[in-house]
C-alpha positions as CSV (number, residue, x, y, z in Angstrom):
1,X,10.6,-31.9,-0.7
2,X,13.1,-30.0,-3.1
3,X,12.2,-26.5,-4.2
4,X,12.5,-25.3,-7.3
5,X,14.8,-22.5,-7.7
6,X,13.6,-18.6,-7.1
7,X,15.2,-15.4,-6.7
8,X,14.2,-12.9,-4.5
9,X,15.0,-9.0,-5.2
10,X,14.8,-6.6,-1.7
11,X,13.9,-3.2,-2.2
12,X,17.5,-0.7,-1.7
13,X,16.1,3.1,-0.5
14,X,17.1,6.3,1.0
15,X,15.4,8.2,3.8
16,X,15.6,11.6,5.4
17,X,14.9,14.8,4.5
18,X,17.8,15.9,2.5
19,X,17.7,12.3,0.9
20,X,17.8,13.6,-2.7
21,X,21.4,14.6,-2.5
22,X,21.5,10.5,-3.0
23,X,19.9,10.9,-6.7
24,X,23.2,11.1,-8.5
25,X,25.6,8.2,-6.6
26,X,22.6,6.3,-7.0
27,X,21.2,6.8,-10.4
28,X,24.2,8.2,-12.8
29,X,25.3,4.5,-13.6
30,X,21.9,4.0,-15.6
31,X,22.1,7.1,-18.2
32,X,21.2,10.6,-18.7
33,X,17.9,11.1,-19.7
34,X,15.0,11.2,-17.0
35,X,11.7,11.4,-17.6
36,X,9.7,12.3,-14.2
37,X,5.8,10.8,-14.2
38,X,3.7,11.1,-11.3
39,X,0.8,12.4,-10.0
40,X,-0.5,16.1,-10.5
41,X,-0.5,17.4,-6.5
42,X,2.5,14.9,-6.1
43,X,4.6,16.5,-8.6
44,X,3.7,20.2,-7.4
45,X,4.9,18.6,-3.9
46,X,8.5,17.1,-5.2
47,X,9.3,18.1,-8.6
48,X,11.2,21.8,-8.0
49,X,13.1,19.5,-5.1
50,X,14.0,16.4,-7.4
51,X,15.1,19.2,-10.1
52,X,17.2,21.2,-8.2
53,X,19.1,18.3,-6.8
54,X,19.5,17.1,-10.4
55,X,20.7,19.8,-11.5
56,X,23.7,18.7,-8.9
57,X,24.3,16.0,-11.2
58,X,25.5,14.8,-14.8
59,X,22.0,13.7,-15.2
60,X,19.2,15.5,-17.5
61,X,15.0,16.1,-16.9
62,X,13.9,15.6,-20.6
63,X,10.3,15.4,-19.2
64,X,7.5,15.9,-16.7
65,X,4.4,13.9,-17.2
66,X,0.8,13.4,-15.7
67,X,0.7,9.4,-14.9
68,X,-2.9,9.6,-15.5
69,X,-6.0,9.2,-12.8
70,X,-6.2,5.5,-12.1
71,X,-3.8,3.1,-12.7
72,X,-5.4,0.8,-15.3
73,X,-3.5,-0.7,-18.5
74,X,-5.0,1.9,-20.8
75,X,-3.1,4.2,-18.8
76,X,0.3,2.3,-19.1
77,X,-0.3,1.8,-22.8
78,X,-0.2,5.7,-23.6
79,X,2.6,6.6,-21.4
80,X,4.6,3.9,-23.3
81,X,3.7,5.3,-26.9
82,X,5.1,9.0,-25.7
83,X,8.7,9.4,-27.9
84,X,9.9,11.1,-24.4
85,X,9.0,7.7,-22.5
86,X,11.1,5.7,-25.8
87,X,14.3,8.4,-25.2
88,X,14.8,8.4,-21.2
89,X,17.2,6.1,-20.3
90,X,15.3,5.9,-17.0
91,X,12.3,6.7,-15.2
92,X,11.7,8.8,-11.7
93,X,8.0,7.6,-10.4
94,X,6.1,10.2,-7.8
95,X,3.6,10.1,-5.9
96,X,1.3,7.9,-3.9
97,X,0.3,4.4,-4.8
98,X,-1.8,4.5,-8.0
99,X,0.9,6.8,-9.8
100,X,3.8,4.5,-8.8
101,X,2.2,1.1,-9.7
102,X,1.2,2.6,-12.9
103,X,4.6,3.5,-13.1
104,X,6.1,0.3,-12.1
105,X,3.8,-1.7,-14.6
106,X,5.4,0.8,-17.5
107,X,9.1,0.1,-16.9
108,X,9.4,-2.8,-15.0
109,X,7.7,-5.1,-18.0
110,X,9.9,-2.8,-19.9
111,X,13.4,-3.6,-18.1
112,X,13.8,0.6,-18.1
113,X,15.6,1.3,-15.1
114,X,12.8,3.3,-12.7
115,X,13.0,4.8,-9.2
116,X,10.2,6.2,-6.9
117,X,9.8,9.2,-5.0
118,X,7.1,8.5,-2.5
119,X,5.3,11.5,-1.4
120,X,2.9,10.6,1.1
121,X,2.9,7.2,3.3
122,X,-0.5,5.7,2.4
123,X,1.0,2.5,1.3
124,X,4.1,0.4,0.5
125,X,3.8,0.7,-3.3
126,X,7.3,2.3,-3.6
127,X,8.9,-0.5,-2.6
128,X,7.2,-3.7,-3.4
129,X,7.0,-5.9,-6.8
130,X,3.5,-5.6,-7.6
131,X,1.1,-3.4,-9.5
132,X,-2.8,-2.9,-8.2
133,X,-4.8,-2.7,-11.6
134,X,-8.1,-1.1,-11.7
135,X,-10.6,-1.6,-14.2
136,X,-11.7,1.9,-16.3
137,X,-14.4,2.5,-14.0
138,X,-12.2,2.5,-11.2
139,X,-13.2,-1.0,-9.7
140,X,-10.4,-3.5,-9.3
141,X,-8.9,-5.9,-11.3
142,X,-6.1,-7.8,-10.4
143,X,-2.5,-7.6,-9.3
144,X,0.4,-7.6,-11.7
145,X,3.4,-9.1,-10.3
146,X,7.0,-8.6,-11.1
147,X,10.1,-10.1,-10.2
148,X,12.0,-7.5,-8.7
149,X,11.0,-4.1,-7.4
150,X,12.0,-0.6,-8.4
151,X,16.3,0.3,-8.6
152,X,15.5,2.4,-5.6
153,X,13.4,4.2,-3.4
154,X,14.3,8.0,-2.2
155,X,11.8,8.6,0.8
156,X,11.8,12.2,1.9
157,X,10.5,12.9,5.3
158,X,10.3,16.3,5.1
159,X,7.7,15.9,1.7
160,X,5.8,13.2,3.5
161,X,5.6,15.4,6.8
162,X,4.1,18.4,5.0
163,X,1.6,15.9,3.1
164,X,-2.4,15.7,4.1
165,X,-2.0,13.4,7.5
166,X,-4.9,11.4,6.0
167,X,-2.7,9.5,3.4
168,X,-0.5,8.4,6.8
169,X,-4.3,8.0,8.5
170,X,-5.0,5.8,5.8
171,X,-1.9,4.2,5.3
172,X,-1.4,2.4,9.0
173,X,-4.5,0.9,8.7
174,X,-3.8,-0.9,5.3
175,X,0.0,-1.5,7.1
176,X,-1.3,-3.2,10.7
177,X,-3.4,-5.0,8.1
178,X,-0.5,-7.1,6.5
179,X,0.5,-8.5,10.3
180,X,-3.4,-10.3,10.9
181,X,-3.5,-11.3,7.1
182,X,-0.4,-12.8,7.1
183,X,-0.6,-14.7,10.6
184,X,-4.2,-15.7,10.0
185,X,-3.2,-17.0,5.7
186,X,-0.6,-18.9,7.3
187,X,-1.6,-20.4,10.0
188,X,-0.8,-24.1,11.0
189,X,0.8,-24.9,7.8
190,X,4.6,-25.7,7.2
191,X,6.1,-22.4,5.8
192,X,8.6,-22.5,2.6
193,X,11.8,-20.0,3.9
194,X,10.1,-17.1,2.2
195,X,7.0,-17.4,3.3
196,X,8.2,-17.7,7.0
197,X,10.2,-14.6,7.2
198,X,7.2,-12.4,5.5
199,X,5.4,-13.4,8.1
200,X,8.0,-12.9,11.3
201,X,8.6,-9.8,9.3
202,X,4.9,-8.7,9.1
203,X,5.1,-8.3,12.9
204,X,7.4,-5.1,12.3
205,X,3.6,-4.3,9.9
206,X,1.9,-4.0,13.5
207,X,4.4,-3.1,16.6
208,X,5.8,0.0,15.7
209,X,2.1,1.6,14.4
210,X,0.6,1.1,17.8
211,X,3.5,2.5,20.1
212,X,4.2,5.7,17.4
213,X,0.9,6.0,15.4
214,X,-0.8,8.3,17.3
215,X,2.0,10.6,17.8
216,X,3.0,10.8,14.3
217,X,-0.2,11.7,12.7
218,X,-0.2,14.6,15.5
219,X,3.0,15.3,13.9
220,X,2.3,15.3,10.6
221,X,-0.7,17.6,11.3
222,X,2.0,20.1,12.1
223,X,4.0,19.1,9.3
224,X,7.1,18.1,11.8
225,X,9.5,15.3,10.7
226,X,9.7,14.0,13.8
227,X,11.2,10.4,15.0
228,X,7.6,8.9,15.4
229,X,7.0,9.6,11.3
230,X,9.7,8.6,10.3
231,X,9.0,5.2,12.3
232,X,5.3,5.1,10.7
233,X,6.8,5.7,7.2
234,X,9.2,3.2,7.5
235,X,6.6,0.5,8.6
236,X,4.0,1.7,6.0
237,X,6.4,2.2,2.8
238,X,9.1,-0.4,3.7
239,X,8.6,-3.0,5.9
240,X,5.1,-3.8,4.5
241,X,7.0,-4.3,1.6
242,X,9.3,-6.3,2.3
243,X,6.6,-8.9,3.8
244,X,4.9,-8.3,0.7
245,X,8.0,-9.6,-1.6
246,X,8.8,-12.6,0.7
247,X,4.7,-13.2,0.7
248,X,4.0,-13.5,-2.7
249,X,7.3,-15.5,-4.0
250,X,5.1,-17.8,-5.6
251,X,3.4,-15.2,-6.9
252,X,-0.3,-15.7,-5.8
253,X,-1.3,-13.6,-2.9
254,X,-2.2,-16.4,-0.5
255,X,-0.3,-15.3,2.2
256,X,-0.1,-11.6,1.5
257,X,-3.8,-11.2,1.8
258,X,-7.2,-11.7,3.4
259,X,-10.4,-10.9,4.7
260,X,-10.0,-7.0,5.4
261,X,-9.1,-7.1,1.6
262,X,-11.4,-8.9,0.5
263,X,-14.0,-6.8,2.3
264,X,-12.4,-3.8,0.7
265,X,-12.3,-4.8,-3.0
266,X,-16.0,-6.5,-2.7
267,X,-16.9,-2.9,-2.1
268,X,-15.2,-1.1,-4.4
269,X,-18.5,-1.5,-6.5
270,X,-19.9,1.1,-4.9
271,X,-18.5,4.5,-6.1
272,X,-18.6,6.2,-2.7
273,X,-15.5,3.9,-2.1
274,X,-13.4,5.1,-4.4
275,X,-14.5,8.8,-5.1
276,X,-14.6,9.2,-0.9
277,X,-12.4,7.0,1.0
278,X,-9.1,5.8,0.8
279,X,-7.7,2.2,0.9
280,X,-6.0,1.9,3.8
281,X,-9.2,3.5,5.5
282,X,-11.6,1.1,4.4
283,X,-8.8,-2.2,5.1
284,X,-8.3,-0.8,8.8
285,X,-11.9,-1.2,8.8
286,X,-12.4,-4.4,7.5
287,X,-9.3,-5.6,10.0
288,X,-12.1,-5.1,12.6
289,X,-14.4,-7.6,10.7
290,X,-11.8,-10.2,9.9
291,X,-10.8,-10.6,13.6
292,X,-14.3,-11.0,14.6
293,X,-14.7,-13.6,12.1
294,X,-11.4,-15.3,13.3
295,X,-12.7,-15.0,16.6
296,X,-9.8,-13.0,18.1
297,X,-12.0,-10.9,20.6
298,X,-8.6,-9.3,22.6
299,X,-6.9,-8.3,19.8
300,X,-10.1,-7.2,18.1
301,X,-10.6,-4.9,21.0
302,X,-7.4,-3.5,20.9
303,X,-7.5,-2.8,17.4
304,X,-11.2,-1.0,18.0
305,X,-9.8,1.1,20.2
306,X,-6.8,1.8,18.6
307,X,-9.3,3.2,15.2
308,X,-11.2,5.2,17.7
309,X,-7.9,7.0,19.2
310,X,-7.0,8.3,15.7
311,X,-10.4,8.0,14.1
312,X,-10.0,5.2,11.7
313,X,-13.0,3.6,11.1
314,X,-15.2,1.4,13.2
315,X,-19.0,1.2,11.8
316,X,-20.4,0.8,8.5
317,X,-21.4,4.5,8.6
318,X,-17.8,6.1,8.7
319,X,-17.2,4.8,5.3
320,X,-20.7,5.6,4.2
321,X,-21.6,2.0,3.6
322,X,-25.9,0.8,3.9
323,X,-26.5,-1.9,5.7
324,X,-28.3,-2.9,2.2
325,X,-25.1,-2.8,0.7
326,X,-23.4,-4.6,2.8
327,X,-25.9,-7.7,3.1
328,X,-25.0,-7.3,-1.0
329,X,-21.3,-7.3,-0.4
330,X,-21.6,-10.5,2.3
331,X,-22.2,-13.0,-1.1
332,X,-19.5,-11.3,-2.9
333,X,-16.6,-11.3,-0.3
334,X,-16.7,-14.9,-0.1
335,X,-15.9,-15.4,-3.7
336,X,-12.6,-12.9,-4.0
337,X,-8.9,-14.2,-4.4
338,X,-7.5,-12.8,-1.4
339,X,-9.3,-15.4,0.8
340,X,-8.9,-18.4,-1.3
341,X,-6.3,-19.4,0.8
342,X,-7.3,-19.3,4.0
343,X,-7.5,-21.7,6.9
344,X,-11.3,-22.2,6.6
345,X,-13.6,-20.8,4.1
346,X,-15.5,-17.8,5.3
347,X,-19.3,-18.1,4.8
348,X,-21.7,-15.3,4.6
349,X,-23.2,-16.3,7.9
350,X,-19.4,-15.8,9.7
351,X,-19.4,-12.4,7.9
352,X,-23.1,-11.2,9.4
353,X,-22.5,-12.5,12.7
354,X,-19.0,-10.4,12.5
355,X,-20.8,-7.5,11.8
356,X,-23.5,-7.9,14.6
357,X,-20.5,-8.6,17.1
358,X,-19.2,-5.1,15.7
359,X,-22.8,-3.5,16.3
360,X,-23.2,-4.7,20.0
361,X,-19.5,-3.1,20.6
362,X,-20.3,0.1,19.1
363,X,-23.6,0.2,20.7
364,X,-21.6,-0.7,24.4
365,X,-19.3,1.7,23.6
366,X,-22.0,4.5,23.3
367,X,-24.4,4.1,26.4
């Protein structure tokens, strides 16, 4: 069978901790103007570093703007009507994912060159080509996909070092979460080119968080940029990524998502999701729940005792879920797109024997 044609744009990025001496090489061949939009802590975390390595350069901050609290098309809409958006010639995006998918979904659309400053290693939203869109109230709403990813991403270590160890907590559990996804989406079917190497490279997703993980969130409790960070960041902001990219060519997320996912979005309806716990947090969670369903009992046990060594979540209670709620959630999560493509449909009976299974370990693991 012939495929129809397709392009596929890589992210390019810069890492260290004295990356930003890059900014110029990389981005004086796009203009002048920059307009810097991120987030409000992430901007009192990067912004006097960004600026004093641009002042190194011919290029010129006309502008330093809040991206907003959620990233939501509302919140696109009135960063594109500012005049100082319409004069930049490019765009710097910083912060952690919601400010640089917001950011993404403003210029990319746009064709305004943009580049993002990760400051904390909670997800891969610096470098892949898609947008998570929230509703007003904060549930979500779909993905918005884009051809190509930012210009280029400048990951400093040293930022991401000195950042609350919880965004790097969070983010290994939404990262470990891409390998089982994109294994179990997949499996027994014959794999396009693309789709294949997302899912050799989602392996890269899961090795490197087990044999560094713990170590670098000891690190970045100390605020060190040490080897084992900068081995966690590069799995959580890069390679994810990349699998992402080569995942969702066709652009559905068939293969770049699944049941831990699902389980997270399903309970973004209750508020204590997204007012008290982070993504990655609740996916690492729901990883435990998706493998019992999938009946992978050796690898579920690793996994459980991997979130107990560095306190990810195992139970319901940890991410301040009833047991009401979640015998709600069970006749959601069977409806939601990221397990429309999986290799058998997952009932609401699979999902409340998974989370007996998960009760009997939890209760073994306490007498």
């Amino acid at each position: 069978m012939k495929l129809e044609n397709y392009e596929v744009h890589l992210p390019n990025y810069s890492i260290g901790d004295k990356i930003y001496e890059k900014i110029g090489c990389v981005c004086e061949s796009y203009g002048k103007k920059i307009l810097v939009i991120g987030g409000e802590k992430a901007l009192k975390a990067a912004y006097d570093k960004i600026k004093s390595y641009v002042e190194q350069t011919n290029l010129e901050i006309i502008g330093k703007e809040i991206y907003g609290e959620n990233c939501t098309y509302s919140a696109v809409e009135k960063l594109r009507n500012m005049p100082l958006y319409k004069e930049a010639d490019m765009v710097f995006g910083v912060g952690g994912g919601k400010a640089l998918d917001t950011v993404k979904c403003l210029c990319i659309d746009d064709d305004k060159p943009v580049f993002s400053f990760p400051t904390i290693a909670s997800n891969c939203a610096a470098c892949t080509s898609v947008s998570i869109m929230y509703n007003e109230d904060g549930t979500f709403l779909k993905p918005h996909f884009f051809v190509k990813p930012v210009m280029h991403t400048f990951i400093d270590t040293e930022i991401i070092a000195k950042a609350p160890y919880i965004y790097m907590w969070a983010g290994i559990g939404d990262t470990y979460a891409k390998y089982y996804e994109a294994t179990i989406s997949s499996r027994d079917e014959q794999l396009e080119h693309f789709t294949a190497l997302g899912v050799a490279t989602s392996t890269m997703c899961h090795i490197p968080l087990i044999k560094y993980g713990k170590k670098a969130l000891e690190d970045n409790k100390k605020g060190l940029c040490t080897y084992d960070v900068e081995q966690v960041v590069l799995s959580i902001v890069v390679t994810t990524a990349i699998a992402s990219i080569f995942l969702t060519q066709d652009h559905t997320p068939d293969y770049n998502s699944g049941l831990a996912h699902a389980i997270f979005y399903a309970l973004t309806s209750y508020p204590i999701i997204e007012e008290k716990h982070l993504h990655g947090e609740v996916v690492g969670f729901g990883v435990l729940l998706a493998l019992l369903v999938d009946k992978q009992y050796d690898e579920f046990e690793k996994i459980y005792n991997f979130n107990k060594s560095i306190e990810l979540p195992t139970s319901l209670e940890d991410i301040e879920i009833t047991k009401n709620q979640w015998k709600e959630s069970v006749n959601r999560i069977p409806e939601m797109s990221d397990i429309a493509h999986y290799p058998y449909k997952v009932t609401s009976k699979m999902l409340d024997n998974a989370i007996n299974k998960l009760y009997e370990r939890i209760d073994k693991n306490e007498n």
